[in-house]
C-alpha positions as CSV (number, residue, x, y, z in Angstrom):
1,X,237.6,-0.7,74.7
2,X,235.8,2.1,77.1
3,X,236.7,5.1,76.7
4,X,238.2,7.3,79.6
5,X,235.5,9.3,81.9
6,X,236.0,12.9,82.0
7,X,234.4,14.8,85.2
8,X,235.3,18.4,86.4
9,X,235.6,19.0,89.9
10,X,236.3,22.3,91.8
11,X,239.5,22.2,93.4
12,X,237.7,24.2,96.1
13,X,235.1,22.7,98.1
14,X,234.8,19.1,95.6
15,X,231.8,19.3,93.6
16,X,231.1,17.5,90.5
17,X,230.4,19.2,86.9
18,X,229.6,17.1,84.0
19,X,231.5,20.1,82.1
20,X,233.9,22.5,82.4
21,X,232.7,26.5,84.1
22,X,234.3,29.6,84.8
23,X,232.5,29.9,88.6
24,X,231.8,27.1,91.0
25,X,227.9,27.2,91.6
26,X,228.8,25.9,95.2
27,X,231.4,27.8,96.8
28,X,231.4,31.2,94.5
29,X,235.3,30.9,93.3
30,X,236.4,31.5,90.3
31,X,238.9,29.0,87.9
32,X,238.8,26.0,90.1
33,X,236.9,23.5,88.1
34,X,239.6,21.5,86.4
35,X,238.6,18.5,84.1
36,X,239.7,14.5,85.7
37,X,240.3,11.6,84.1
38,X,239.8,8.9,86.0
39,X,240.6,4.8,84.4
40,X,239.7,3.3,87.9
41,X,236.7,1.3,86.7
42,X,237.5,1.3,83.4
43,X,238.3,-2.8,83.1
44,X,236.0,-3.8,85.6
45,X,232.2,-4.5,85.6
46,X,229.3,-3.4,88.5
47,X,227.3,-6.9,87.7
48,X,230.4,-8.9,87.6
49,X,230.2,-12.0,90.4
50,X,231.8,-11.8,93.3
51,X,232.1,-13.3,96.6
52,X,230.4,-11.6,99.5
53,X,230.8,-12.1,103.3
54,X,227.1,-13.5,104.6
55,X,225.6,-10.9,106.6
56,X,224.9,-11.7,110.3
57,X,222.0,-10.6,112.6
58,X,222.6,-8.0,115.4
59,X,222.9,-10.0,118.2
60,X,225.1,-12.9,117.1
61,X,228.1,-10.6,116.0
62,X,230.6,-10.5,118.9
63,X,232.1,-7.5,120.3
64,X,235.4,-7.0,119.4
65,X,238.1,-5.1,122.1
66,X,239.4,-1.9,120.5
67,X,243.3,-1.8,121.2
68,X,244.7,1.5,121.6
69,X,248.0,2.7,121.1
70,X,249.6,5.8,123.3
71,X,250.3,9.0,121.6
72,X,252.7,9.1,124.6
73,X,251.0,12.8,125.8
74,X,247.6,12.5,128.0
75,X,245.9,15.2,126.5
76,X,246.1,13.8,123.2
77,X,245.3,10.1,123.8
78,X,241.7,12.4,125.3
79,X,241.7,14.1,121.9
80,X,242.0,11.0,119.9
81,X,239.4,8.9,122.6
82,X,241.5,7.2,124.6
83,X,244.6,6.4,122.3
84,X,245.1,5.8,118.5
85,X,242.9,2.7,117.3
86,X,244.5,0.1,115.9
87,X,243.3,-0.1,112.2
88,X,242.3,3.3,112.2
89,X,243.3,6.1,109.7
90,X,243.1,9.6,110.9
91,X,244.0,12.9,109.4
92,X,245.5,15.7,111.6
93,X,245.1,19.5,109.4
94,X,246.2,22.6,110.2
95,X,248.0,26.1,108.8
96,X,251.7,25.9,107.1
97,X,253.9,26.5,109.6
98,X,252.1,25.8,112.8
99,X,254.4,22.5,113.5
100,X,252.5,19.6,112.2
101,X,255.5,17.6,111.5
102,X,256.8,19.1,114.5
103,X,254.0,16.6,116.2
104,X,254.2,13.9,114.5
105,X,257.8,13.7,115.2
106,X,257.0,14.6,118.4
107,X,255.0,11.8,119.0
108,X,257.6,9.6,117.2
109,X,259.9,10.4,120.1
110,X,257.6,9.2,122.8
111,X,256.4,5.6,121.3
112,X,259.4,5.0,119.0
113,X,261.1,3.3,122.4
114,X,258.6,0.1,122.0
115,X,257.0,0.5,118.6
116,X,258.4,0.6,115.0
117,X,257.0,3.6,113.0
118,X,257.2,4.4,109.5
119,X,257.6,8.0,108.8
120,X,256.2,8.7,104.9
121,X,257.4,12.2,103.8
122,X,256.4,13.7,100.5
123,X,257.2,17.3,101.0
124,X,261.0,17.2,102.9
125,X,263.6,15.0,102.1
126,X,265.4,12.4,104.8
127,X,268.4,14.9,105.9
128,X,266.0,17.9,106.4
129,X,263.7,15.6,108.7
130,X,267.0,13.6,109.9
131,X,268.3,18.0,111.3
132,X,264.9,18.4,113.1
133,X,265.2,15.1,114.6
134,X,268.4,15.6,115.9
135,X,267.3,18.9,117.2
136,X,264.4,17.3,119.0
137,X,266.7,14.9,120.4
138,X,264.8,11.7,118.9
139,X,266.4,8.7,118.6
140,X,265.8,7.4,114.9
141,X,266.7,3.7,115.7
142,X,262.9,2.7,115.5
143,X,262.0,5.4,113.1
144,X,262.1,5.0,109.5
145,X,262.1,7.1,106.5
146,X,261.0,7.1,103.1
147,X,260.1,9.8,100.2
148,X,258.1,8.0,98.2
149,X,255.2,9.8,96.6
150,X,253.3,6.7,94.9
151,X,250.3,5.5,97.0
152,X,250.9,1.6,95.2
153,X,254.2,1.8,96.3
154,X,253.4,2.9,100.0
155,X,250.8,0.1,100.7
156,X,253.6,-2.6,99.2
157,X,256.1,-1.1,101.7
158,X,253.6,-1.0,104.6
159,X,253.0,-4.5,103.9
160,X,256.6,-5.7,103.8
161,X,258.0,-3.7,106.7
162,X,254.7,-4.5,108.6
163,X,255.1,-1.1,111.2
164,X,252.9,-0.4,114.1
165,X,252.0,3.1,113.5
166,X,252.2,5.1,109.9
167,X,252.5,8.7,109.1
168,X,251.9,9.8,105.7
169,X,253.2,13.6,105.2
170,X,251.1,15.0,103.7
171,X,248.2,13.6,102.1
172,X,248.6,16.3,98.9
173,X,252.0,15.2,98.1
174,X,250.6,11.5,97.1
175,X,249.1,10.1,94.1
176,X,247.9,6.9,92.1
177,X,250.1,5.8,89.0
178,X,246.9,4.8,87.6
179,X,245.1,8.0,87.7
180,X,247.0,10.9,85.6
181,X,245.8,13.9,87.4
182,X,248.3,16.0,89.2
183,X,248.8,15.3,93.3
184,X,246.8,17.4,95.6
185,X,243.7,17.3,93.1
186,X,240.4,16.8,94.6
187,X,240.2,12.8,92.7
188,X,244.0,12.4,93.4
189,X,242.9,13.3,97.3
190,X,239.7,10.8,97.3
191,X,241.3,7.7,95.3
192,X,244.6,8.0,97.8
193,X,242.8,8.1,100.9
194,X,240.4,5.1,100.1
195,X,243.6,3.0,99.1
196,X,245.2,3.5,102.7
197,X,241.4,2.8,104.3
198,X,241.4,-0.6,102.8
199,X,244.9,-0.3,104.1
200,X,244.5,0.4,107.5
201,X,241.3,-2.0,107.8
202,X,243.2,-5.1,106.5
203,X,246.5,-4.9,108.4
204,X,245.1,-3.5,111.5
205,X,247.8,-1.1,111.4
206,X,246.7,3.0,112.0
207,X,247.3,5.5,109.8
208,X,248.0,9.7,110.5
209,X,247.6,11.7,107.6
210,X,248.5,14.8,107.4
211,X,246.5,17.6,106.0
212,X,247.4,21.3,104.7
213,X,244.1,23.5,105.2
214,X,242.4,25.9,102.7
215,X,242.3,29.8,103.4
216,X,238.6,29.2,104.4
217,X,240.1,26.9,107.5
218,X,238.4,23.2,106.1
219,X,241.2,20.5,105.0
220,X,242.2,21.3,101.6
221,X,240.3,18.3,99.5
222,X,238.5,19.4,101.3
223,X,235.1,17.9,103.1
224,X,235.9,14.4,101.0
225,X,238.7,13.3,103.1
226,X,236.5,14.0,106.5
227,X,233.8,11.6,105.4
228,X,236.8,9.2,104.3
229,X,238.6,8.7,107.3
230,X,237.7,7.8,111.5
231,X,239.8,10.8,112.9
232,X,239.6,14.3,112.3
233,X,241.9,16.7,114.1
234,X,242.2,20.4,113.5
235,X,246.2,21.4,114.9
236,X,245.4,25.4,116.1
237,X,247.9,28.2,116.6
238,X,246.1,30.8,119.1
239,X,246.5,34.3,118.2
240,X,249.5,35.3,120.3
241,X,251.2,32.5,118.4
242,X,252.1,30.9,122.5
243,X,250.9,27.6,121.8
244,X,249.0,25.3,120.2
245,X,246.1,23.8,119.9
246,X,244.3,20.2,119.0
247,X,240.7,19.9,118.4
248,X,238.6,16.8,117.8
249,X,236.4,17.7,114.9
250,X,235.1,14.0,114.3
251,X,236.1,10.8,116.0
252,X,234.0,6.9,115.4
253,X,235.9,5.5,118.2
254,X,235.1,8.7,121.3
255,X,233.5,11.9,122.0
256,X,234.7,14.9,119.8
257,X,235.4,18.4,121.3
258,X,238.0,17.8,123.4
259,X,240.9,20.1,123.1
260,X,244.8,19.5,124.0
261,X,247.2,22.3,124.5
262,X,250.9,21.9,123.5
263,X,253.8,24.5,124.0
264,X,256.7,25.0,121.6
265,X,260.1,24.7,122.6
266,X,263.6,23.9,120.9
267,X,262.8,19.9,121.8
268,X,259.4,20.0,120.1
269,X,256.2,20.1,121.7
270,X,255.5,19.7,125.3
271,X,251.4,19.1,126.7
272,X,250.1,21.7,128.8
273,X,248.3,20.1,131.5
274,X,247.1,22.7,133.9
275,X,245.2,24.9,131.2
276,X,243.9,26.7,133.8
277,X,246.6,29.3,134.4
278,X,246.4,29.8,131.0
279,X,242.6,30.8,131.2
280,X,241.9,32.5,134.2
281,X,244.1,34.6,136.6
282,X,244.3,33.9,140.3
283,X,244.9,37.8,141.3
284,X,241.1,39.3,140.3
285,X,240.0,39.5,144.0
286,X,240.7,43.2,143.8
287,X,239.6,43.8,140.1
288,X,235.9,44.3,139.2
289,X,234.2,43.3,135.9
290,X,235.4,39.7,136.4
291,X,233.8,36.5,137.1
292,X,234.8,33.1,136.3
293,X,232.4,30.4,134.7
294,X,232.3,26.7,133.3
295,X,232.2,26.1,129.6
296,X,232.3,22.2,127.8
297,X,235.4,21.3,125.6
298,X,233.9,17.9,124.0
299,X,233.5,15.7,127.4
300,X,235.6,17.4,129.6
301,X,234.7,21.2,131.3
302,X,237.0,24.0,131.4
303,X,236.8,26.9,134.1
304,X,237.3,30.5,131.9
305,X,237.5,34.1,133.3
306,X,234.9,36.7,131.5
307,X,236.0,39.8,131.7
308,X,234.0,43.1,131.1
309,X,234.8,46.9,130.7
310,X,232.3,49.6,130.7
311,X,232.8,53.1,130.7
312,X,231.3,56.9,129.7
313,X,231.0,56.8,126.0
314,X,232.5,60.0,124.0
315,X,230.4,59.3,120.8
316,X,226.7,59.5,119.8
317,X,226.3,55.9,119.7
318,X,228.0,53.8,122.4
319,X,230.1,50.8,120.8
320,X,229.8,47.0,121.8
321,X,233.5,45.2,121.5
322,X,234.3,41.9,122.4
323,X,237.2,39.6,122.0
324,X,236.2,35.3,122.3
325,X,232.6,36.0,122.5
326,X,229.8,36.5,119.8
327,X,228.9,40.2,119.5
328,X,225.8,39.9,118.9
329,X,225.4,38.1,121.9
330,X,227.1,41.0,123.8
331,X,224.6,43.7,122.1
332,X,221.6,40.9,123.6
333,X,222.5,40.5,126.8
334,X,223.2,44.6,127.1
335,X,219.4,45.5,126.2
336,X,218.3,42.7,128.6
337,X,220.2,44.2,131.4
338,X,219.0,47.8,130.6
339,X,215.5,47.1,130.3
340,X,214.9,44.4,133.3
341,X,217.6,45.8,135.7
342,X,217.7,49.8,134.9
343,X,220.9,50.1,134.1
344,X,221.5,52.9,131.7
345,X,223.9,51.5,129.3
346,X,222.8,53.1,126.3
347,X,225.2,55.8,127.4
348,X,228.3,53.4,127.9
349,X,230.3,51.4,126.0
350,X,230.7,47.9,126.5
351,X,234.3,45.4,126.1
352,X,233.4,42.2,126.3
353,X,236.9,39.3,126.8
354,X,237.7,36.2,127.5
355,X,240.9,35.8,129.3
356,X,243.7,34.0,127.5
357,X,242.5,34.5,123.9
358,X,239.9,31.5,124.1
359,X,237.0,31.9,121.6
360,X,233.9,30.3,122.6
361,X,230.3,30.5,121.6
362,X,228.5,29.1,124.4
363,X,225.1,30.0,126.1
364,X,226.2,28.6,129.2
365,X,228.5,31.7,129.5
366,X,225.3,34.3,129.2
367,X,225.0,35.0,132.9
368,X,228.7,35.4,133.4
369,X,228.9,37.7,130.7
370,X,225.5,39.5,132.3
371,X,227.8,39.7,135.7
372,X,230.7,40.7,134.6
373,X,228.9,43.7,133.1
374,X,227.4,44.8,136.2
375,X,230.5,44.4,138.2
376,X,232.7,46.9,136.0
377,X,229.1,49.7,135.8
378,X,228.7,50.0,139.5
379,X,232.1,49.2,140.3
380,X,231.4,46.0,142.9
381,X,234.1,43.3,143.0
382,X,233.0,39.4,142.7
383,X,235.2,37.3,145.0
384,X,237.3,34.6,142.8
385,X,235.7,32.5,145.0
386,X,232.2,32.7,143.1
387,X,231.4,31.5,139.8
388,X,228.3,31.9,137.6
389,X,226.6,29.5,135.1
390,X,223.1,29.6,133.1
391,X,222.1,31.0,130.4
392,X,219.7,33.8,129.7
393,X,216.6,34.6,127.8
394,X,215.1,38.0,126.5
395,X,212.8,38.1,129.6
396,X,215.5,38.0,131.8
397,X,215.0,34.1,132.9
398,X,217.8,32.2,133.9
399,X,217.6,29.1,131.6
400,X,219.3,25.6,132.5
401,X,222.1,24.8,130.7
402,X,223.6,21.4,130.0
403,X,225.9,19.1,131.3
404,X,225.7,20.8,134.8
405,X,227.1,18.2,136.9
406,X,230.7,18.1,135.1
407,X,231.0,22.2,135.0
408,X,230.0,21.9,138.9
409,X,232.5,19.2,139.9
410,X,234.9,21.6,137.8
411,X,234.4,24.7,139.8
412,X,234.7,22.6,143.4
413,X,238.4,21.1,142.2
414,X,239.6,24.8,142.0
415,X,237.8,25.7,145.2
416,X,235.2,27.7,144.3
417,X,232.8,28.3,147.3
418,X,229.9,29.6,145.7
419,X,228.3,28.9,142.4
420,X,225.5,30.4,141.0
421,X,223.5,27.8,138.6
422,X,219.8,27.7,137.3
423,X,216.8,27.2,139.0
424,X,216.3,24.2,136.1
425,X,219.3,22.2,136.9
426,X,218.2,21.7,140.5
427,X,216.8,17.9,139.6
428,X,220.3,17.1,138.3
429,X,222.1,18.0,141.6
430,X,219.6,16.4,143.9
431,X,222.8,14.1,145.0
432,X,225.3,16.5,145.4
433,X,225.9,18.5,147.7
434,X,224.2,22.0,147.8
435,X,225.7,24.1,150.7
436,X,227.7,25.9,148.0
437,X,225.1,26.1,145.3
438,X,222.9,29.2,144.8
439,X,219.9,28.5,142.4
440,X,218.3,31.6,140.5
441,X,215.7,31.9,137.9
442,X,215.6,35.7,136.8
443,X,218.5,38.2,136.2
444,X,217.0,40.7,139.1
445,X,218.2,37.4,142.1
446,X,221.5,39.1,141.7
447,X,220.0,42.2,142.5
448,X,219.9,40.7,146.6
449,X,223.7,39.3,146.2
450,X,225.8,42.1,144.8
């Protein structure tokens, strides 16, 4: 009879120890290496035979056509590609507190009409989920719920009550019988998630997981369950706590990036559609040290409002702030200005924003950032019908940036009349229409606009 494998992992960031230590080696934390016993392979044999699917060439395997299930809100069918995959298993992670079951529940509501879905619940009982249902006004006759913590036991009731959509909440609250660590534990996390993969791929019915976060910001597992699984979305609460926010971190089946923007209210969550009166404000005609620009969330491009404050510094050193943008950037583009434009800011401080509490790092934004600057230091006012994109070097070039047709086509559906891009980008545009473009190549063009 073999005897049991012992392996430490840190409970931390996953690595592997062949014995037990005080300090992870790979993430610096202290006491996180805990011993696992695992009995998975214990019976079974690597040379044992086996039947195997023959392997076919490239070009004789047919093309299958993905289904795709609504979330029920258009912004997060984007997020998700297009729609939830059928087959698929997905994991959705994000703070305590920020509403994650408030989504899922959410997006209960919409489908639960035509399609039967199994809500899994590991971490609230029936009657509390049954109170926020009623709350949300959802109407539980397609929805059903179960506590049950034991990963066997979920795939058997999958199987039997054969639902179109599962949510598992949360991922930490499961575990295998025949493993005897404690739930939540990094082996516990891995075993679980490969059991509803096979899952998933044999039924063709998706899977949502649901993921608490580390205090680092990665899915508590952590990076094991992202390999593990198609979907990868990061559920956001922006700093004024307003709304919230789904990112695509990692998606097989469509682009990753894209962002969807939800609102809280006492139903639930409702989509944002119109982000941009969230981002920029249509009243800057009169303000200076604002200009509006184009930056890429995943496939799709979102207009944004940099803002800029300088003023008379009362220290020895003048300071450099900004809020949304990289500092350093800031500190860059300020000794580019002052040495190719001769602007003195050496004796000025510099605040840097992006309007709405957006927080983007983004070359694209470089010349925005650049014009925004030299709008609030000699106090000229760019009309909100003008918008700037490129980014710029440490000579003062203005370098192309990419993806220039979508941020363009962006700009024209808010009416924007004139749009500064670079000198680069002007073989990409050669079929659009350029009565309202204005190529540059060096910082010192603006010197002949403003």
């Amino acid at each position: 009879m073999k005897k049991n494998s012992k392996k430490f992992f840190c409970q931390s960031c996953g690595a592997e120890y062949a014995r037990w230590a005080g300090k992870c080696d790979t993430c610096s934390n202290w006491n996180t290496i805990i011993e696992e016993t695992s009995e998975r392979f214990s019976n079974t044999s690597p040379f044992s035979k086996k039947s195997y699917s023959v392997p076919l060439p490239l070009d004789k395997n047919e093309l299958e056509n993905t289904s795709r299930m609504t979330t029920g809100y258009e912004e997060l069918d984007l997020v998700f590609g297009g729609g939830i995959v059928a087959g698929s298993i997905s994991i959705i992670g994000g703070e305590p507190g920020v509403g994650k079951s408030t989504l899922i529940l959410s997006i209960a509501k919409k489908i639960s009409p035509q399609k039967k879905i199994l809500y899994i619940s590991g971490e609230e009982s029936a009657p509390q989920i049954k109170m926020r249902a009623s709350r949300m006004k959802v109407d539980g006759k397609n929805v059903y719920l179960s506590s049950e913590t034991t990963a066997e036991k979920i795939v058997e009731m999958v199987r039997g009550e054969k639902p179109d959509l599962v949510f598992i909440d949360s991922i930490q609250t499961i575990s295998r019988e025949s493993l005897y660590n404690q739930a939540g534990t990094v082996t516990q996390l891995r075993e679980c998630t490969q059991l509803f993969l096979e899952l998933a791929k044999s039924s063709n019915i998706p899977v949502i997981l649901i993921g608490h976060i580390t205090k680092e910001g990665s899915i508590a597992g952590p990076k094991v369950l992202e390999h593990l699984v198609d979907t990868v979305l990061y559920f956001e609460s922006d700093k004024l706590n307003y709304y919230r926010l789904i990112r695509g971190i990692k998606n097989r089946f469509g682009p990753v990036g894209d962002t969807a923007v939800f609102e809280i209210y006492s139903e639930g969550l409702r989509e944002v559609k119109n982000k941009h009166d969230l981002f920029i404000s249509r009243d800057h005609e009169n303000r200076t040290g604002t200009v509006l620009s184009a930056v890429l969330e995943g496939s799709r491009s979102m207009t944004v409002e940099v803002q800029a404050l300088v003023s008379r510094t009362a220290y020895s050193q003048a300071r450099r702030m900004s809020e949304g943008i990289d500092n350093r950037r800031l500190i860059l583009l300020a000794a580019v200005i002052e040495k190719f434009l001769g602007i003195k800011l050496v004796e000025c401080d510099i605040f840097s924003n992006l309007a709405g509490g957006l927080s983007i790092d983004e070359p694209a934004l470089d010349m925005a950032i650049c014009i925004s600057i030299i709008s609030s230091y000699r106090e000229i006012k760019v009309p909100s019908s003008t918008a700037v994109l490129g980014e710029v070097g440490l000579s003062g070039e203005v370098r192309p940036v990419s993806n220039i047709l979508a941020r363009v086509k962006e700009l024209q559906s808010l009416g924007i009349q004139k749009i500064f891009i670079p000198n680069g980008n002007q073989k990409e545009l050669e079929k659009q229409d350029k009565s309202q473009l204005i190529l540059v190549s060096h910082l010192k063009d603006f010197e002949l606009v403003f």
